[in-house]
N, CA, C and O atoms as CSV, one atom per row, in Angstrom:
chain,resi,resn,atom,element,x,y,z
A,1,UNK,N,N,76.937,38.321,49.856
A,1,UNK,CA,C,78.007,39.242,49.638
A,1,UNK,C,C,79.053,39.135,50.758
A,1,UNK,O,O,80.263,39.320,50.624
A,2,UNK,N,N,78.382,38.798,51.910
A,2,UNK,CA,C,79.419,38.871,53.268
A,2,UNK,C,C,79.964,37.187,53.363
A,2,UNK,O,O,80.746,36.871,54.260
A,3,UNK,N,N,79.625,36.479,52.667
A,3,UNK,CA,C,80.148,35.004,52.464
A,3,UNK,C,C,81.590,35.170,51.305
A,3,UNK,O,O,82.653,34.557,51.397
A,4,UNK,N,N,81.141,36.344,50.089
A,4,UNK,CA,C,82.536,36.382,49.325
A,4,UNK,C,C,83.420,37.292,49.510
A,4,UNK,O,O,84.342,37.600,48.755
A,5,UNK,N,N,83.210,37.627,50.284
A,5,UNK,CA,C,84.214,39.198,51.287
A,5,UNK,C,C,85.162,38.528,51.777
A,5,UNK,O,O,86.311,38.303,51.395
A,6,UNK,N,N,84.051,37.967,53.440
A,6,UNK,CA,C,85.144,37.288,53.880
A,6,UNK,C,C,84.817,35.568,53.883
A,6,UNK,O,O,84.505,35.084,52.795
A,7,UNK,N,N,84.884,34.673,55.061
A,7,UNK,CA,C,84.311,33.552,55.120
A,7,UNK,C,C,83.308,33.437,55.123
A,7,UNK,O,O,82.599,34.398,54.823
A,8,UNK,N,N,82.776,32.257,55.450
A,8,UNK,CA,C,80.919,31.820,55.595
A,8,UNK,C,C,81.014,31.947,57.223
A,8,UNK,O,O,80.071,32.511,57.777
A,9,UNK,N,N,82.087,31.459,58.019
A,9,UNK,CA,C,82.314,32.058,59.078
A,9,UNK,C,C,81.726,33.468,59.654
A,9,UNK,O,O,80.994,33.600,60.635
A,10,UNK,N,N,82.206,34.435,58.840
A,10,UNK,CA,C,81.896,35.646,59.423
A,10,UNK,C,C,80.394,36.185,59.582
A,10,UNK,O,O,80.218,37.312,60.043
A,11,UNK,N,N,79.004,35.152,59.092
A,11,UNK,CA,C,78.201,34.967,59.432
A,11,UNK,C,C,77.779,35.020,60.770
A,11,UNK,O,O,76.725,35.561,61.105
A,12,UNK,N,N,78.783,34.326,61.770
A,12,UNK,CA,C,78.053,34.044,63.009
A,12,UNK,C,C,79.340,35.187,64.274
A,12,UNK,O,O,79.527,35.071,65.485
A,13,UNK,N,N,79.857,36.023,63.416
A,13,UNK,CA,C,80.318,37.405,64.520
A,13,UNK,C,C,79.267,37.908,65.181
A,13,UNK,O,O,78.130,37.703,64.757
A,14,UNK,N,N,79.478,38.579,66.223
A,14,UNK,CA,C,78.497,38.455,67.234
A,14,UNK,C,C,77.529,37.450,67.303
A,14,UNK,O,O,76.341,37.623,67.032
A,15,UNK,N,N,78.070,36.326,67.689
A,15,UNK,CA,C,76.893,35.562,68.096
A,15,UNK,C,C,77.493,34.945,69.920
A,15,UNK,O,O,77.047,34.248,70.831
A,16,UNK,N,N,78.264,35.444,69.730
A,16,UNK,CA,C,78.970,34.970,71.416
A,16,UNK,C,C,78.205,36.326,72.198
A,16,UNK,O,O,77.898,36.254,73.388
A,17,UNK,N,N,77.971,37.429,71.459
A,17,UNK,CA,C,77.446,38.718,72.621
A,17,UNK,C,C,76.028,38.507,72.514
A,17,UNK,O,O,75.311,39.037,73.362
A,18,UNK,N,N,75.546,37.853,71.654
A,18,UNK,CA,C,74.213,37.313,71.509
A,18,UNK,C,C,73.586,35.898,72.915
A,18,UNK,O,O,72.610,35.706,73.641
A,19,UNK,N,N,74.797,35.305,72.619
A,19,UNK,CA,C,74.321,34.494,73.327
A,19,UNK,C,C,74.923,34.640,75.143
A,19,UNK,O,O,74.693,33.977,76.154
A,20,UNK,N,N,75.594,35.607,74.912
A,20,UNK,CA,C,76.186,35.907,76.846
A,20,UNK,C,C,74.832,36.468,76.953
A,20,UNK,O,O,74.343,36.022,77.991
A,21,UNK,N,N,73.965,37.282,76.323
A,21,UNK,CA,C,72.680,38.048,76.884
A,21,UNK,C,C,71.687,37.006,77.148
A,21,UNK,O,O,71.165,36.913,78.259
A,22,UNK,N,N,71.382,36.164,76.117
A,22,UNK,CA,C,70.201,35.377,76.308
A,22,UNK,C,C,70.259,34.226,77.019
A,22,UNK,O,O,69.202,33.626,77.218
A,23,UNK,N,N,71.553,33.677,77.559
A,23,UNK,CA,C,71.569,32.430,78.315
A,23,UNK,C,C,71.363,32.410,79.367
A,23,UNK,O,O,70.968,31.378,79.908
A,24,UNK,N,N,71.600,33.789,80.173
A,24,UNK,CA,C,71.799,34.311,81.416
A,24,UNK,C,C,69.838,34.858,81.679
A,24,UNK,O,O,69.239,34.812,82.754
A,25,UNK,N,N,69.401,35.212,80.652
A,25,UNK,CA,C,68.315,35.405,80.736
A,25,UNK,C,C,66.932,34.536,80.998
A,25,UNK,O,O,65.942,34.594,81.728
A,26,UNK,N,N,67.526,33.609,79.847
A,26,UNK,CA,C,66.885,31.830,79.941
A,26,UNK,C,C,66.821,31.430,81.141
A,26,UNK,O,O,65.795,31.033,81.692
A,27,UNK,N,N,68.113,31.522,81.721
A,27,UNK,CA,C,68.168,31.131,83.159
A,27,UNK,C,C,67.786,31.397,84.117
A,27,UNK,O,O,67.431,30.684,85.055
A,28,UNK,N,N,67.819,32.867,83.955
A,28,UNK,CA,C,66.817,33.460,85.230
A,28,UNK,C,C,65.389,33.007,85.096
A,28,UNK,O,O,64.849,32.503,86.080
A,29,UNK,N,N,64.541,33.176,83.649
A,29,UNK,CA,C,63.291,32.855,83.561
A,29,UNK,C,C,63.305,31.690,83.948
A,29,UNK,O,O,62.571,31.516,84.920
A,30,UNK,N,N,64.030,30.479,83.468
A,30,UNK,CA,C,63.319,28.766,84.068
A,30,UNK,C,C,63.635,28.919,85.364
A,30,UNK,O,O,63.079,28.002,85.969
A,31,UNK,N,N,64.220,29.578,86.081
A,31,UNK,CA,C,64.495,29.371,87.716
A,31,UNK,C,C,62.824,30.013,88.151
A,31,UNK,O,O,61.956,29.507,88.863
A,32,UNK,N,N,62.842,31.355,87.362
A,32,UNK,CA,C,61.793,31.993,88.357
A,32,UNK,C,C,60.264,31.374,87.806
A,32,UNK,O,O,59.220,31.680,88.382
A,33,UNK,N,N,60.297,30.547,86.720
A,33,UNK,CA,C,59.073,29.525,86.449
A,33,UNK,C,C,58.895,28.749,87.262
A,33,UNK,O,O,57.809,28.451,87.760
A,34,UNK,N,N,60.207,28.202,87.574
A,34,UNK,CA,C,59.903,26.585,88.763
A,34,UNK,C,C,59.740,27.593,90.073
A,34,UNK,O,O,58.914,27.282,90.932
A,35,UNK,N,N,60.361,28.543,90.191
A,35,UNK,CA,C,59.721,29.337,91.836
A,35,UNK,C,C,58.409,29.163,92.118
A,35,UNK,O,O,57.834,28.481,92.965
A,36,UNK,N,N,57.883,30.180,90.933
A,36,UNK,CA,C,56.265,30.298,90.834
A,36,UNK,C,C,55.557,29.465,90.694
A,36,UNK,O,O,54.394,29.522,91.095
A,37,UNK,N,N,56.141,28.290,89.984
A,37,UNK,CA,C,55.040,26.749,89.622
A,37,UNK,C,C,55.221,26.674,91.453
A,37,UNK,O,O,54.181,27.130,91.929
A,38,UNK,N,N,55.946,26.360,92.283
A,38,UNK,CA,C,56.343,25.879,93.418
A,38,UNK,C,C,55.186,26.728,94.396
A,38,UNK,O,O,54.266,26.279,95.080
A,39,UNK,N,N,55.462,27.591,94.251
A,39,UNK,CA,C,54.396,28.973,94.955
A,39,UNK,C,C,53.304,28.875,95.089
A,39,UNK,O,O,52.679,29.332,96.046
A,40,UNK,N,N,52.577,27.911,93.631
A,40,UNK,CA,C,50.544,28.103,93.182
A,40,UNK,C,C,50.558,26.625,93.201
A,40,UNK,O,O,49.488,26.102,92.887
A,41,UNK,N,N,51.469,25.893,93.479
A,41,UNK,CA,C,50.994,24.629,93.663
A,41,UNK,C,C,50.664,24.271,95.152
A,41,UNK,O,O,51.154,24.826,96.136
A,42,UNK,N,N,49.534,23.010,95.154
A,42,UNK,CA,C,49.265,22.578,96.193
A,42,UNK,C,C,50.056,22.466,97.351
A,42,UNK,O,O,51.205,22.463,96.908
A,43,UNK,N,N,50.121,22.359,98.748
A,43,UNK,CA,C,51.180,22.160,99.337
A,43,UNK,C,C,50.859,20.374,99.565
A,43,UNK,O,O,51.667,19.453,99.685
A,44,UNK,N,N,49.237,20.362,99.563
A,44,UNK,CA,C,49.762,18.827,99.508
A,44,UNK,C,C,49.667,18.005,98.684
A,44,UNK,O,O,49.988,16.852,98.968
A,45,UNK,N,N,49.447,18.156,98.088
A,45,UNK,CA,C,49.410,17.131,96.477
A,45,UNK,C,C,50.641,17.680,95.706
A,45,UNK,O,O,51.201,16.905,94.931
A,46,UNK,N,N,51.028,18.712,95.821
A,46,UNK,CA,C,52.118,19.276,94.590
A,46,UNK,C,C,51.812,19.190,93.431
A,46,UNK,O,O,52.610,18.843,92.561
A,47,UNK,N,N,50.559,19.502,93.212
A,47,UNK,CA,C,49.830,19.636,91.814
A,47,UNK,C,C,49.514,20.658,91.645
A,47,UNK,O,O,48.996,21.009,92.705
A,48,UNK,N,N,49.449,21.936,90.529
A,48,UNK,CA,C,49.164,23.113,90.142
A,48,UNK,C,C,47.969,23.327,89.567
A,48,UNK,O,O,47.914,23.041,88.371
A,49,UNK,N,N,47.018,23.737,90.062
A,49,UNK,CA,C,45.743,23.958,89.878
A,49,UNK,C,C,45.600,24.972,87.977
A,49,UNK,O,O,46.205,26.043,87.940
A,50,UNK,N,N,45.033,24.644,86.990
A,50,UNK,CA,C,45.041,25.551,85.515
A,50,UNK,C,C,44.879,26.585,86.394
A,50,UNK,O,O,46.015,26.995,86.629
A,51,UNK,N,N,43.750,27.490,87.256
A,51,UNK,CA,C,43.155,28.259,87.050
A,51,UNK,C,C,44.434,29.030,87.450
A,51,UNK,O,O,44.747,30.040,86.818
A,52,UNK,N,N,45.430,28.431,88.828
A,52,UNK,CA,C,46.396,28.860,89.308
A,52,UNK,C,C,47.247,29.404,88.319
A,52,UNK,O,O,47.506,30.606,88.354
A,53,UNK,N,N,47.940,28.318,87.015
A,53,UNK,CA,C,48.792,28.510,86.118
A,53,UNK,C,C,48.322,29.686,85.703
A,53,UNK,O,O,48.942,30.566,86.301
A,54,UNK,N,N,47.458,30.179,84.906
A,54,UNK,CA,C,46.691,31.252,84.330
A,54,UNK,C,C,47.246,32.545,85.182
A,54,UNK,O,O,48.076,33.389,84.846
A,55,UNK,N,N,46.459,32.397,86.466
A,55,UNK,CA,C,47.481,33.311,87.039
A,55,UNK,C,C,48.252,33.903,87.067
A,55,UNK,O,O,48.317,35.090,86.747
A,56,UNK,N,N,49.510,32.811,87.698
A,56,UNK,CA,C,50.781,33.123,87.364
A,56,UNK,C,C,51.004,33.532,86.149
A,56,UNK,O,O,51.922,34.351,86.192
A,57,UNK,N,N,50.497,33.319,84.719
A,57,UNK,CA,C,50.834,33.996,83.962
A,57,UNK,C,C,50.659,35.204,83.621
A,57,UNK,O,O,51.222,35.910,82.783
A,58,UNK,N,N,49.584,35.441,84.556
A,58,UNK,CA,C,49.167,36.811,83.951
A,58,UNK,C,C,49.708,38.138,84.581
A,58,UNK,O,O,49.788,39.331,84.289
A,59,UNK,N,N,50.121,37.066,85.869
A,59,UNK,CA,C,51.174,37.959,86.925
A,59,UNK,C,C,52.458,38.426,86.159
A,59,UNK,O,O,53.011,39.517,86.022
A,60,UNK,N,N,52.695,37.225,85.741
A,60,UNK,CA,C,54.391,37.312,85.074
A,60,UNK,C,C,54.311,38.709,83.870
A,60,UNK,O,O,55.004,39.726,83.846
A,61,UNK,N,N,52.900,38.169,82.699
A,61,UNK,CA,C,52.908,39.145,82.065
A,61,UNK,C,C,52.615,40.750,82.102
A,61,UNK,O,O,52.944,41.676,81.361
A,62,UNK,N,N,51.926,40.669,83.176
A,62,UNK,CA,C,51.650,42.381,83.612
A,62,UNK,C,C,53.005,42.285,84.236
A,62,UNK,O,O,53.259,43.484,84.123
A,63,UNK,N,N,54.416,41.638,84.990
A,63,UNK,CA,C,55.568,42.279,85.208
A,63,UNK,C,C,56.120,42.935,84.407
A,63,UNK,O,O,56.820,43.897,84.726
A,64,UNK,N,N,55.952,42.611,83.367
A,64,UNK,CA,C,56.772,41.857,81.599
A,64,UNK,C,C,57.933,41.179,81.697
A,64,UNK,O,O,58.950,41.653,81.189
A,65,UNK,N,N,57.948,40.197,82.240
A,65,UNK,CA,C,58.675,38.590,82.184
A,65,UNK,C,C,58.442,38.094,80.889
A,65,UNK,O,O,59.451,37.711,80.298
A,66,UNK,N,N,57.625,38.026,80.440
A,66,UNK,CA,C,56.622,37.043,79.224
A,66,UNK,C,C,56.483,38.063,78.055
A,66,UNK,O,O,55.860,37.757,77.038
């Protein structure tokens, strides 16, 4: 109905306030993923231990990050 109103265009109105929220958000999360991968990984191997990952996730999710 909103395709013979107006355009097929007018489908994607608000999608610029859609996406100023979630890009900025994306961004913060992959920054503060590679923090935390950086954090529980080895200092000398730079390898992340599962049990570590687990962790961190469960950290993130009791913040509510996740």
């Amino acid at each position: 109905m909103i395709v013979r109103r107006e355009t097929p265009l007018a489908l994607y109105k608000g999608l610029g306030a859609v996406l100023s929220g979630i890009v900025p958000k994306m961004a913060i999360r992959f920054a503060s993923f590679e923090t935390y991968k950086d954090w529980l990984a080895d200092r000398e191997t730079g390898k992340t231990a599962v049990g570590r990952i687990f962790l961190g996730a469960s950290l993130l999710r009791r913040a509510g990050w996740v």
